[in-house]
TIMIMI-854137 format. One record per residue (C-alpha): residue number from 1; x, y, z. Coordinates in steps of 0.2 Angstrom, whole numbers. Example, Ala and Ser with C-alpha at 12.3 -4.5 7.8 and 13.67 -1.06 7.14 Angstrom:
2
     n      xx      yy      zz
     1      62     -22      39
     2      68      -5      36
This chain:
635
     n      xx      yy      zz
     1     488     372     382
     2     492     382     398
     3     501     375     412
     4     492     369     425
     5     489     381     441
     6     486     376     459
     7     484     383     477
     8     482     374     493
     9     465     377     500
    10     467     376     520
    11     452     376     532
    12     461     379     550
    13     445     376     558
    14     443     358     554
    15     462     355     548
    16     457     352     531
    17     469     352     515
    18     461     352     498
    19     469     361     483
    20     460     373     470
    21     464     374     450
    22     466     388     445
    23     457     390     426
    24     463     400     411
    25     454     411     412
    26     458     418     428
    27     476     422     422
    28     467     433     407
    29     457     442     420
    30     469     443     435
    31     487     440     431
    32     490     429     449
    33     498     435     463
    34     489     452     470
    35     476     451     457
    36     468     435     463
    37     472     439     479
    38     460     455     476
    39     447     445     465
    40     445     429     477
    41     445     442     495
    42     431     450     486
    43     421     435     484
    44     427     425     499
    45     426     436     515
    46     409     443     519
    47     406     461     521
    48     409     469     537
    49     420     454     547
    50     430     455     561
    51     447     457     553
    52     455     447     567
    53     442     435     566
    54     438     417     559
    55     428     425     544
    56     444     434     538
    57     453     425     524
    58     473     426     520
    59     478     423     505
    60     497     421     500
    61     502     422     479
    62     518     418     472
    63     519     430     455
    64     513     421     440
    65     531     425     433
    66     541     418     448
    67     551     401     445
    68     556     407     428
    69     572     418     431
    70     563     433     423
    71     575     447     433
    72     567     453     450
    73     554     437     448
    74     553     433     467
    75     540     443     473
    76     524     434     483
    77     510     443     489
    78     501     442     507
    79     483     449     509
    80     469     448     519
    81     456     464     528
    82     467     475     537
    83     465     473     556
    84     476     492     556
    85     464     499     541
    86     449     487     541
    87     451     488     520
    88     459     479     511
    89     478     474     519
    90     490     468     506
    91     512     468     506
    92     526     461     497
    93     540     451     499
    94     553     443     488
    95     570     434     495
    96     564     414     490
    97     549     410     499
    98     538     411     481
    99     552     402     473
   100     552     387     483
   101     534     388     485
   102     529     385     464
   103     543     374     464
   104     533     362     476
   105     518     362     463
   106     508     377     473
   107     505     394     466
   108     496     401     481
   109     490     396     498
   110     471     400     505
   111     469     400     522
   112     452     399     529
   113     446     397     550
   114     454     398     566
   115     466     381     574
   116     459     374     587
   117     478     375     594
   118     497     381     589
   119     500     376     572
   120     512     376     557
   121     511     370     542
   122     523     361     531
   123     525     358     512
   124     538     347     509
   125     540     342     490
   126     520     332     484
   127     518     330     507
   128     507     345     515
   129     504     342     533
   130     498     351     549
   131     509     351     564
   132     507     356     582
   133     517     374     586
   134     514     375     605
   135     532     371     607
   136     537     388     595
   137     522     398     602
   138     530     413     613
   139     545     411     603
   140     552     427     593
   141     556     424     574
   142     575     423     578
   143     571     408     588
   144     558     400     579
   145     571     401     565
   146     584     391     572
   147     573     377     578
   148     564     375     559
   149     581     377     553
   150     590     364     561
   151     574     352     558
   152     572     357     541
   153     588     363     535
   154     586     375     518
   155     568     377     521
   156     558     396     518
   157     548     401     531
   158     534     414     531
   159     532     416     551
   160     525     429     564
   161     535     433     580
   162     526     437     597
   163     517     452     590
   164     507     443     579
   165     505     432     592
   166     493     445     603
   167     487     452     587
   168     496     469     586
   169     487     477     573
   170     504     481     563
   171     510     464     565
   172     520     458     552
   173     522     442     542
   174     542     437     543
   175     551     432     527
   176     564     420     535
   177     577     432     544
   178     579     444     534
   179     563     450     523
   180     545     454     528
   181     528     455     522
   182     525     471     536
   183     513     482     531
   184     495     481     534
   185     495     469     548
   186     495     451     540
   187     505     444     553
   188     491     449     567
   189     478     440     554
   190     492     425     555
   191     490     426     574
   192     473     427     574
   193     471     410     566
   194     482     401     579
   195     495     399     563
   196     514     402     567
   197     522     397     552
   198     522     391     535
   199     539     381     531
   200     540     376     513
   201     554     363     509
   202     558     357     490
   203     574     349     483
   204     580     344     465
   205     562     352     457
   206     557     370     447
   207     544     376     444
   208     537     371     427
   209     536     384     412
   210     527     383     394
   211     542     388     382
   212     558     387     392
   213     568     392     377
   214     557     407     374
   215     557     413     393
   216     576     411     392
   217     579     423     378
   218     566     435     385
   219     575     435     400
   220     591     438     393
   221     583     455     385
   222     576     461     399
   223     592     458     410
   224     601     469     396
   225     588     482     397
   226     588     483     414
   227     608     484     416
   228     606     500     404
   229     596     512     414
   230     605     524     421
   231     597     517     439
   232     607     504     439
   233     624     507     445
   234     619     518     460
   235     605     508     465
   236     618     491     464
   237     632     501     476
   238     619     508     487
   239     601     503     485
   240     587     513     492
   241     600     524     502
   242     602     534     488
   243     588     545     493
   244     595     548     509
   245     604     564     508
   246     590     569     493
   247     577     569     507
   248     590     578     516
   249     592     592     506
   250     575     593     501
   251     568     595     521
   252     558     581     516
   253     563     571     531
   254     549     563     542
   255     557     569     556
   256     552     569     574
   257     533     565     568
   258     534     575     554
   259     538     593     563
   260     553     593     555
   261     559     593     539
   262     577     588     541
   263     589     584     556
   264     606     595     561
   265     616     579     560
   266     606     568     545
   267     621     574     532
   268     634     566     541
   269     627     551     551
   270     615     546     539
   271     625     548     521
   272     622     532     512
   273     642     530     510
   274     638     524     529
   275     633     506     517
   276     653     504     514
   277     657     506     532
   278     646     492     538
   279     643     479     524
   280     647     463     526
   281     638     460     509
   282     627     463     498
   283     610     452     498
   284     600     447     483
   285     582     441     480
   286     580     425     468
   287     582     429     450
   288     591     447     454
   289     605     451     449
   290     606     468     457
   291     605     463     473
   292     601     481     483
   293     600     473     497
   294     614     473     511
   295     619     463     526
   296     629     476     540
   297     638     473     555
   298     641     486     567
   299     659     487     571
   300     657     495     588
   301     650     503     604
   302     634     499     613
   303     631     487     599
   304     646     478     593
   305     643     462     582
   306     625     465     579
   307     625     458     560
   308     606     461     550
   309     599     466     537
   310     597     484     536
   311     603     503     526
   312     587     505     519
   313     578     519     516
   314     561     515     524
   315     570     511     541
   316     583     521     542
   317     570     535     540
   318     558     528     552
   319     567     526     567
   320     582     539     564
   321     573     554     557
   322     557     552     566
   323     561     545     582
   324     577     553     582
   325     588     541     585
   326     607     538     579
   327     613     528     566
   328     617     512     576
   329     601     510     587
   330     590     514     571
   331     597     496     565
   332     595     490     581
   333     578     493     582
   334     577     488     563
   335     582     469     571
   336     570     471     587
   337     556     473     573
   338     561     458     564
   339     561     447     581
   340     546     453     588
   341     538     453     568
   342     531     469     568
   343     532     481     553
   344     544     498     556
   345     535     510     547
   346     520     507     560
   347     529     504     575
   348     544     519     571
   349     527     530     569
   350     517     524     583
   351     534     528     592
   352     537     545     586
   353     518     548     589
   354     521     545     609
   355     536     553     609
   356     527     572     604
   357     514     568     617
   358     525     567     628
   359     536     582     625
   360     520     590     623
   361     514     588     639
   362     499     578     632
   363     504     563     641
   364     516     557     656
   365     525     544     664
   366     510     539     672
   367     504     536     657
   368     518     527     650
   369     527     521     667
   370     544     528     658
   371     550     545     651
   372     551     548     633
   373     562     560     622
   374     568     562     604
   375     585     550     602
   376     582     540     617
   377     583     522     613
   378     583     513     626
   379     562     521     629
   380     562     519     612
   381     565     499     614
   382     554     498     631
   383     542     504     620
   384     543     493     605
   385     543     479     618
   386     528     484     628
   387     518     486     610
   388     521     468     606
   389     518     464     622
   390     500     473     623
   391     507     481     637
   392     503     496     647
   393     503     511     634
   394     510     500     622
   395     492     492     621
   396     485     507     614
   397     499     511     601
   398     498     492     595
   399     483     499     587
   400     488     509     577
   401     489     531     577
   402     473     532     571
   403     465     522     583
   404     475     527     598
   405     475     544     592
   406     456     543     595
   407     459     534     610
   408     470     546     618
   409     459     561     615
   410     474     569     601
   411     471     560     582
   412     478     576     574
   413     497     566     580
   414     494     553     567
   415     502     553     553
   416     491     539     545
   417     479     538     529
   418     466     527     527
   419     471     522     545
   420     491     515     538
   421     505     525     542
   422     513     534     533
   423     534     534     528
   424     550     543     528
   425     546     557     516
   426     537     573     519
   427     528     581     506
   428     528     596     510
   429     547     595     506
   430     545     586     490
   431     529     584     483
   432     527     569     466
   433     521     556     459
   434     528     545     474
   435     521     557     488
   436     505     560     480
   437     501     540     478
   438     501     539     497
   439     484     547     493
   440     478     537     481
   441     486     518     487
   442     470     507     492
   443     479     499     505
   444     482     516     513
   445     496     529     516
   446     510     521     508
   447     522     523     495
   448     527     508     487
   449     511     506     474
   450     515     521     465
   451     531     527     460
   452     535     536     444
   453     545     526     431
   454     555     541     427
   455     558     547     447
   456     572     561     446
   457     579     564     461
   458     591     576     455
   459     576     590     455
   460     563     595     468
   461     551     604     458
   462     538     618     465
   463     523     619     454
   464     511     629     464
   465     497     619     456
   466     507     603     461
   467     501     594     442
   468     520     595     438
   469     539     587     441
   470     553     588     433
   471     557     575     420
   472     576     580     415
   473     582     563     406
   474     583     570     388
   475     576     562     371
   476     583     547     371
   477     577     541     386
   478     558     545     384
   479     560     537     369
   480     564     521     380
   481     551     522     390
   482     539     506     386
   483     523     515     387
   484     509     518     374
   485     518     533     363
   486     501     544     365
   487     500     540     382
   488     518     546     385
   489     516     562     377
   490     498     566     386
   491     511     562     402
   492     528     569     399
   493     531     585     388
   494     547     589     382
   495     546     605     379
   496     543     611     396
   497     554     596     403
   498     540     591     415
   499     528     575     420
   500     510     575     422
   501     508     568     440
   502     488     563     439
   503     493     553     423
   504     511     546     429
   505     499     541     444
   506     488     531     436
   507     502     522     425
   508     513     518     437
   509     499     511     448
   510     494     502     435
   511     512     496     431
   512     515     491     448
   513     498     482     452
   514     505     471     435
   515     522     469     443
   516     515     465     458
   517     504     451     450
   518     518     443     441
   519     529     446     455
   520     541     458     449
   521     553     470     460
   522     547     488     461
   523     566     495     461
   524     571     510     450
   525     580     500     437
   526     566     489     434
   527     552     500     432
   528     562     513     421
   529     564     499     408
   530     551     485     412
   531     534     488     403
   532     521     478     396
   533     531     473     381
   534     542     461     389
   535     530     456     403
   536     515     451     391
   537     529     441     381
   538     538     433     399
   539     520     430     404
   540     513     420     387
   541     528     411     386
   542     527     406     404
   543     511     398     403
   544     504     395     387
   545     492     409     384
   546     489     424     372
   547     484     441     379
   548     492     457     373
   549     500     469     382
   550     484     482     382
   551     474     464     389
   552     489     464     401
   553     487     481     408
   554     469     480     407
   555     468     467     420
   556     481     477     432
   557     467     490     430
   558     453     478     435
   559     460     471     451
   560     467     489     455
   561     448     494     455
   562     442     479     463
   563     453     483     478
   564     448     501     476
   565     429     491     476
   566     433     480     491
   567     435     497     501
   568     422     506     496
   569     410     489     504
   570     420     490     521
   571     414     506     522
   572     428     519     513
   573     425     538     514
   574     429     551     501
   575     438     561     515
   576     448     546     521
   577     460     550     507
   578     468     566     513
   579     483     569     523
   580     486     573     541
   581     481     591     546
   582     497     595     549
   583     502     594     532
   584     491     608     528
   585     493     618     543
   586     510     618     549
   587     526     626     539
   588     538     613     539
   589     556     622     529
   590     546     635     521
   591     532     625     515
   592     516     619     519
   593     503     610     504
   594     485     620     500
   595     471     608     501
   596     463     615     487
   597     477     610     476
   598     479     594     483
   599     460     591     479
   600     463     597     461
   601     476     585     458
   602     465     571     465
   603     453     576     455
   604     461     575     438
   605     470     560     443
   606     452     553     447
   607     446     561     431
   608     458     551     422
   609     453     536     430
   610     438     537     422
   611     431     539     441
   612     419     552     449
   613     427     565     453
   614     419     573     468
   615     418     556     477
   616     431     547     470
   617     423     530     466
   618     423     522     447
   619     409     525     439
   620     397     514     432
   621     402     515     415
   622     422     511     421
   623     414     496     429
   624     406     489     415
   625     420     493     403
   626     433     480     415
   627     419     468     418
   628     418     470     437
   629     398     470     442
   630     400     474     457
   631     390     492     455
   632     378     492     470
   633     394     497     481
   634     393     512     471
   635     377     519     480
């Protein structure tokens, strides 16, 4: 018998609490997390709403496998209509929100309406209430920290700083201090219903599990399967900074708005060996035990003492290569970004877009009542500031490139797809599995829903046709890879050393949209060893049911199309999924991408997918094979 399942159901508008069981049969189809996030956004929110409006629905999903110590099980899943995209908006977060969450009895939490005021919402142990929040409205997320902290000490808190507030459109949806749901404006969605946080408190309870002794052993084998890759130990030391001087030597920086593909000073200020000089210590999510994660302190200068959460790719890369600033103010602004609650890819490129403007003469100081440059922070900060604020210029940046692109008379300066920015790495410099998913991601240009399981950044391989990247592991570790043996060899041949990007694609999207739904870390050690064997098994044992892993991916597929179908109802055009001009026009370190190859590769990708491959929207047939009738958004 499965274990029972359950989400609050809150209705802001008439401050209602009811709660929804979740049947068995939803797990077969969905998995949990962002796969009844996709199925019930589809149902619930009618077409064409107002994203920041009381129609919109945001739903938050623990991952079915979180509260059973499976490694990397922390993950929880935010989603709603994009208010930067107006598609589908969804991001992930881990740290211990999900955990605390499932061990007070809930899986999820819908939320529904607008408040009629300021409010929060508590979930402490079997007692959900409503609470007034005029006294934390205005407040930044570092403040509104401290006060729920001291009221409700231990607590996890999912809460929006003052840019969610006035409904930036890139507002993100804080994790505590430290993590973030940021992409795709959830925290402006938050704002929008009057909601400023959602403080969940438990003590002395776990979430239950079906077979506790089974999950354990499982557990235990996917830890030691996991501690084998050879991602492991570099990932451990340094994280995600280990791409750092690869993007570097590639010239696949994002730098300076994507003109440049690499900065004079990036080998030396930015080397990820700068982690040993200003860790305090590493930071782990719940159930991880590589903990990639790392707490710094800058020592000295202009910033002395400042103590965050920081040295990670995505940032680093967004406010140091493409705003140009140096190694100290790129965390700094890291931590304004976390105050004000507004994700950094957005802001750092709604930033770097100004910034060319200006330099460009395209716009002034009339314009922006300041002067801005490459590197120089403190307009850099005025900046972030007046975007939270909805101030001045900032009022147009806060929404979005593509939008104040438009506005401003000069769209060609976004470096957005599907209306989401795009991050840190260029692919004209490096072109993959990674880069081409920025394409192909339904909730826009962004990197983290398609990564290959085997990415080798020892290599930058130039295929002119771009179908191809190096593989370079060997035998043995190909004959690791958890992955249907016909499949694997359709995908990576050994002979030539190289891996199919079209079908790499499609698995690791499919891979992660299951990780994603259990609530699985996305980290290089993880998906290198994790595959449907071990999930199907965590998950069965977890609750009580029976699919098979081809059922498991199966059902990764159907809610990947469903988001891909949600879309295509809001209005999703073929062209939409195409890179900035620039890319195509401009030579950036010798290299610039043909557009005819790039629509080749999407092609075959869509191909694969069993989708049409002119228009790039699942067929008919795709449809009725994963059960989804919802055709008449195909016309």
């Amino acid at each position: 018998m499965m274990v029972q399942s359950r989400y609050l159901d809150i209705n802001l508008n008439d401050l209602l609490i009811t709660t929804r069981t979740v049947q068995e049969e939803m797990y077969n189809q969905y998995l949990g997390g962002i796969g009844f996030n996709a199925r019930w956004l589809f149902d619930l929110i009618p077409p064409g709403i107002d994203a920041l409006g009381p129609e919109n629905v945001l739903i938050i999903s623990a991952g079915s496998l979180v509260g059973s110590n499976f490694p990397t099980a922390s993950r929880t899943e935010a989603s709603a209509k994009s208010p930067l995209s107006g598609r589908l908006g969804t991001s992930n977060s881990g740290m211990f929100f999900g955990y605390r969450l499932k061990a007070s009895g809930y899986d999820g939490i819908i939320l529904r309406g607008k408040a009629p005021h300021p409010v929060y919402i508590l979930v402490e142990n079997d007692r959900v209430e409503i609470k007034e929040a005029s006294h934390l409205w205005g407040l930044d997320t570092f403040q509104v920290m401290d006060q729920i902290e001291e009221e409700y000490p231990g607590a996890q808190v999912a809460l929006i700083g003052t840019a969610g507030e006035n409904q930036v459109r890139y507002a993100s949806l804080q994790n505590g201090r430290s993590d973030a749901w940021g992409r795709t404006g959830m925290g402006a969605v938050m704002g929008s219903k009057l909601l400023k946080a959602i403080v969940v408190k438990t003590t002395g309870r776990r979430a239950v599990i079906h077979d506790g002794a089974t999950i354990k052993a499982i557990n235990r084998e996917a830890s030691g399967a996991i501690k084998s890759s050879p991602f492991y130990g570099p990932f451990k030391k340094y994280g995600t900074m280990n791409a750092s001087p690869v993007y570097s030597r590639f010239s696949a920086l994002a730098a300076h708005n994507f003109t440049r593909g690499n900065l004079p000073e990036w080998k030396t200020e930015f080397d990820k060996k700068k982690v040993d000089e200003l860790l305090v210590k590493h930071m782990a999510c719940q159930a991880c035990f590589i903990a990639c994660g790392h707490l710094v302190e800058i020592k000295d200068g202009k910033y002395q003492g400042l103590k965050v959460k920081d040295m990670e790719i995505t940032p680093i890369v967004t406010f140091g290569a493409q705003c140009g600033l140096n190694l100290e103010a790129s965390i700094k602004a890291s931590e304004i970004c976390q105050r004000l609650g507004m994700d950094m890819v957005s802001t750092g490129s709604s930033v770097a877009m100004a910034i060319e403007l200006y330099t460009e003469g395209l716009i002034s100081v009339n314009d922006v009542g300041y002067q801005l440059s490459w590197g120089d922070e403190d307009a850099v900060f005025n900046l972030m500031e007046d975007i939270a604020q909805q101030k001045g210029f900032g009022k147009v940046l806060a929404l979005g490139t593509r939008e104040a692109g438009r506005i401003i008379g000069h769209p060609s300066y976004a470096m957005q797809v599907k209306g989401v920015e795009i991050p840190m790495i260029d692919p004209r410099g490096r072109w993959s599995t990674w880069s081409m998913g920025m394409l192909t991601n339904p909730r826009g240009g962004d990197h983290l829903r398609c990564r290959s399981i085997v990415e080798n950044l020892r290599y930058n391989h130039h295929d002119a046709a771009l179908m191809w990247e190096k593989f370079g592991m060997g035998e043995e570790e190909f004959s690791r890879l958890d992955m249907p043996d016909k499949l694997k060899q359709q995908t990576i041949d050994l002979t030539s050393d190289l891996v199919n990007i079209p079908l790499m694609s499609i698995w690791a999207e499919d891979l992660i949209q299951a990780y994603n739904s259990l609530g699985i870390c996305i980290r290089p050690p993880v998906m290198n060893r994790v595959g449907p064997n071990l999930l199907t098994r965590a998950f069965n044992a977890m609750w009580g049911l029976e699919i098979n892993e081809s059922e498991l991916m199966e059902a990764a597929e159907r809610s990947f199309t469903l988001m891909k179908l949600f879309n295509i109802r809001e209005g999703e055009k073929e062209e939409e999924s195409r890179f900035p001009e620039r890319f195509y026009q401009q030579v950036v370190s010798g290299q610039v991408l043909d557009p005819k190859q790039v629509e080749r590769v999407l092609q075959a990708y869509y191909h694969g997918r069993g989708w049409d491959m002119q228009t790039g929207r699942p067929s008919r047939e795709k449809l009725q094979q994963l059960g989804l009738e919802c055709g008449e958004y195909l016309v």
